[in-house]
N, C-alpha and C positions, 0 to 999 in steps of 0.2 A: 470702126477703126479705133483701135486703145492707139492713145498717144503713150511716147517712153516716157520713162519716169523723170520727172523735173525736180533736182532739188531747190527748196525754199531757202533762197537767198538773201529774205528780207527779213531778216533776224531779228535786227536792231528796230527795223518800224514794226514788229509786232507787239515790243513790249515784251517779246517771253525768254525765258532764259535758253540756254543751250539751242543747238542746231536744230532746225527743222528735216524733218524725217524725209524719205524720198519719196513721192508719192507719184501713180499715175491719175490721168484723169481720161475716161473713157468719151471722149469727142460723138459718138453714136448714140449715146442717152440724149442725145439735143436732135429737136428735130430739123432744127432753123438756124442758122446763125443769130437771127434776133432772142429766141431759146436761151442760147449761150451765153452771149455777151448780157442777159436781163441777169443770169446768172452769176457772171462774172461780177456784174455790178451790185445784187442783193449780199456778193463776197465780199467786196472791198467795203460794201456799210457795213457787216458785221465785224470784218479787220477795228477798223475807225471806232468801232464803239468798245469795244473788248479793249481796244489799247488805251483810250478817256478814262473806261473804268478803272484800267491799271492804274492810272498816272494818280487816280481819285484815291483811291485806296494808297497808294504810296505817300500821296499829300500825307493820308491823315497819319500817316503811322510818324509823322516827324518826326523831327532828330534830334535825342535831349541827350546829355551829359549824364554818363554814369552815374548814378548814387546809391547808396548805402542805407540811408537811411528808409525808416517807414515813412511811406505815402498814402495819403488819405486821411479824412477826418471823419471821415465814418465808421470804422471799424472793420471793417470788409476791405481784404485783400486786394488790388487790381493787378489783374496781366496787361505788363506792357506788353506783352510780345501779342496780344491779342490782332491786333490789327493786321500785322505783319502775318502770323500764321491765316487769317481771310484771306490778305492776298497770294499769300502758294499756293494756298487752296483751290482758288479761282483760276488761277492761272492753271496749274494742272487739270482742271476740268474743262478747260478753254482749250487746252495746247492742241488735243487729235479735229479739230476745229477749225483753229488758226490754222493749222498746216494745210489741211484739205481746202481753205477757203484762198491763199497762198499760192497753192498745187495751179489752182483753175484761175486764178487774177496773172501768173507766169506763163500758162499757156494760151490765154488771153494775147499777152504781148506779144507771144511767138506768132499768133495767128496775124495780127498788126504789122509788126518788123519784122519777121522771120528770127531764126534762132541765133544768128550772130547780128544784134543792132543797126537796123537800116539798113539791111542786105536781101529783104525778104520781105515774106507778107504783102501786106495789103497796102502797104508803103510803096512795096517795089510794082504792083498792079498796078495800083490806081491811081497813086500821087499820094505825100505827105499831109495834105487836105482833107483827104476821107480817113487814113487812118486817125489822125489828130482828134476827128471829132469824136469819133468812135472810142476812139482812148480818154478822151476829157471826158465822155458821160458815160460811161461803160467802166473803163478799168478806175479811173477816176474818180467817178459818180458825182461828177460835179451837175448843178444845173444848166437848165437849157441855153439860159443868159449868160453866164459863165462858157459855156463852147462857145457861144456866136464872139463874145469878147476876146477869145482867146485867140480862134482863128480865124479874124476879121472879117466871118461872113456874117446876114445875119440869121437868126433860128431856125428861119423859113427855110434856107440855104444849107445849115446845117443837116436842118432833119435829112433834105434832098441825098447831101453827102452822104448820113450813115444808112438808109436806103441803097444807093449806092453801091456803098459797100458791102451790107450786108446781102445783097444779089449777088454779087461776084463771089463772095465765100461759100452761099449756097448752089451757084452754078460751076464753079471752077473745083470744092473740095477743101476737107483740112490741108490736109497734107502737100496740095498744090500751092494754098495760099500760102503757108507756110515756108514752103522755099520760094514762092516767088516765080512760080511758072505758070507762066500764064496760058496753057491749054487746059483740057478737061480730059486729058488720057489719066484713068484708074489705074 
């Protein structure tokens, strides 16, 4: 089943300039929901690190006051703009990446709350409980200790949860979990 095209609305948390492209993401390349969502969450680390990197690179290029004058005591010219041009650089090589990695952390959540926020998914199936934990370590990628903190079970509990869950999405379908229906008709 190809899911429709989702556009990447997380502009600003990627760190990249201009809109994200509209991407699908073909849900039948996974065998498993746990497949998916392992995926989802090796997306959202490489998001996290790609936007560190920006932030790092943007430190160094800091922000000095025009001048005129030569700089340097060594005789040898420097490009300010050096640091700056690494960072477009990076970023353009990063951008069909981010988005694709974006595309699948978006359709992630559809599968979680369905496509209009808390009206769907795996929220509307199973309780706020299972998607929660699912979404802290998965679209998240928070640790094991961090889910059980968050949604006051504890790890043992959680795992149970994303279990759980991840049974209903493999027994019920995307596209059911996604709206929020809870049979198994194709």
């Amino acid at each position: 089943m190809a899911d429709r095209d989702e556009s990447g609305a997380r502009e600003g948390e990627s760190g990249l300039s201009g809109a994200l492209s509209r991407r699908s993401v073909d849900l039948s390349t996974y065998p498993s929901a746990r497949s998916f969502f392992e995926a989802a969450r090796d997306a959202s680390v490489e998001c996290e690190r790609t936007r560190e990197a920006l932030l790092r690179m943007e430190a160094r290029e800091g922000v000095r006051a025009q001048g005129y004058e030569a700089q340097g005591r060594s005789g040898h010219a420097s490009d300010r703009t050096a640091a700056t041009d690494a960072r477009i650089d990076y970023e353009e090589r990063m951008r069909e990446r981010v988005e694709a990695d974006y595309a699948l952390i978006d359709v992630a959540c559809r599968v979680l709350y369905g496509s209009e926020s808390g009206k769907g998914g795996v929220d509307a199936l199973m309780g706020s409980a299972v998607a929660d934990a699912i979404s802290f370590r998965y679209v998240d990628a928070r640790p094991w200790s961090e889910v059980a903190a968050l949604t006051g079970y504890s790890e043992r509990q959680c795992h149970r949860l994303v279990e759980t869950g991840f049974n209903a999405v493999d027994f019920l379908g995307w596209e059911n979990c996604m709206g929020g229906v809870g049979d198994a008709a194709i």
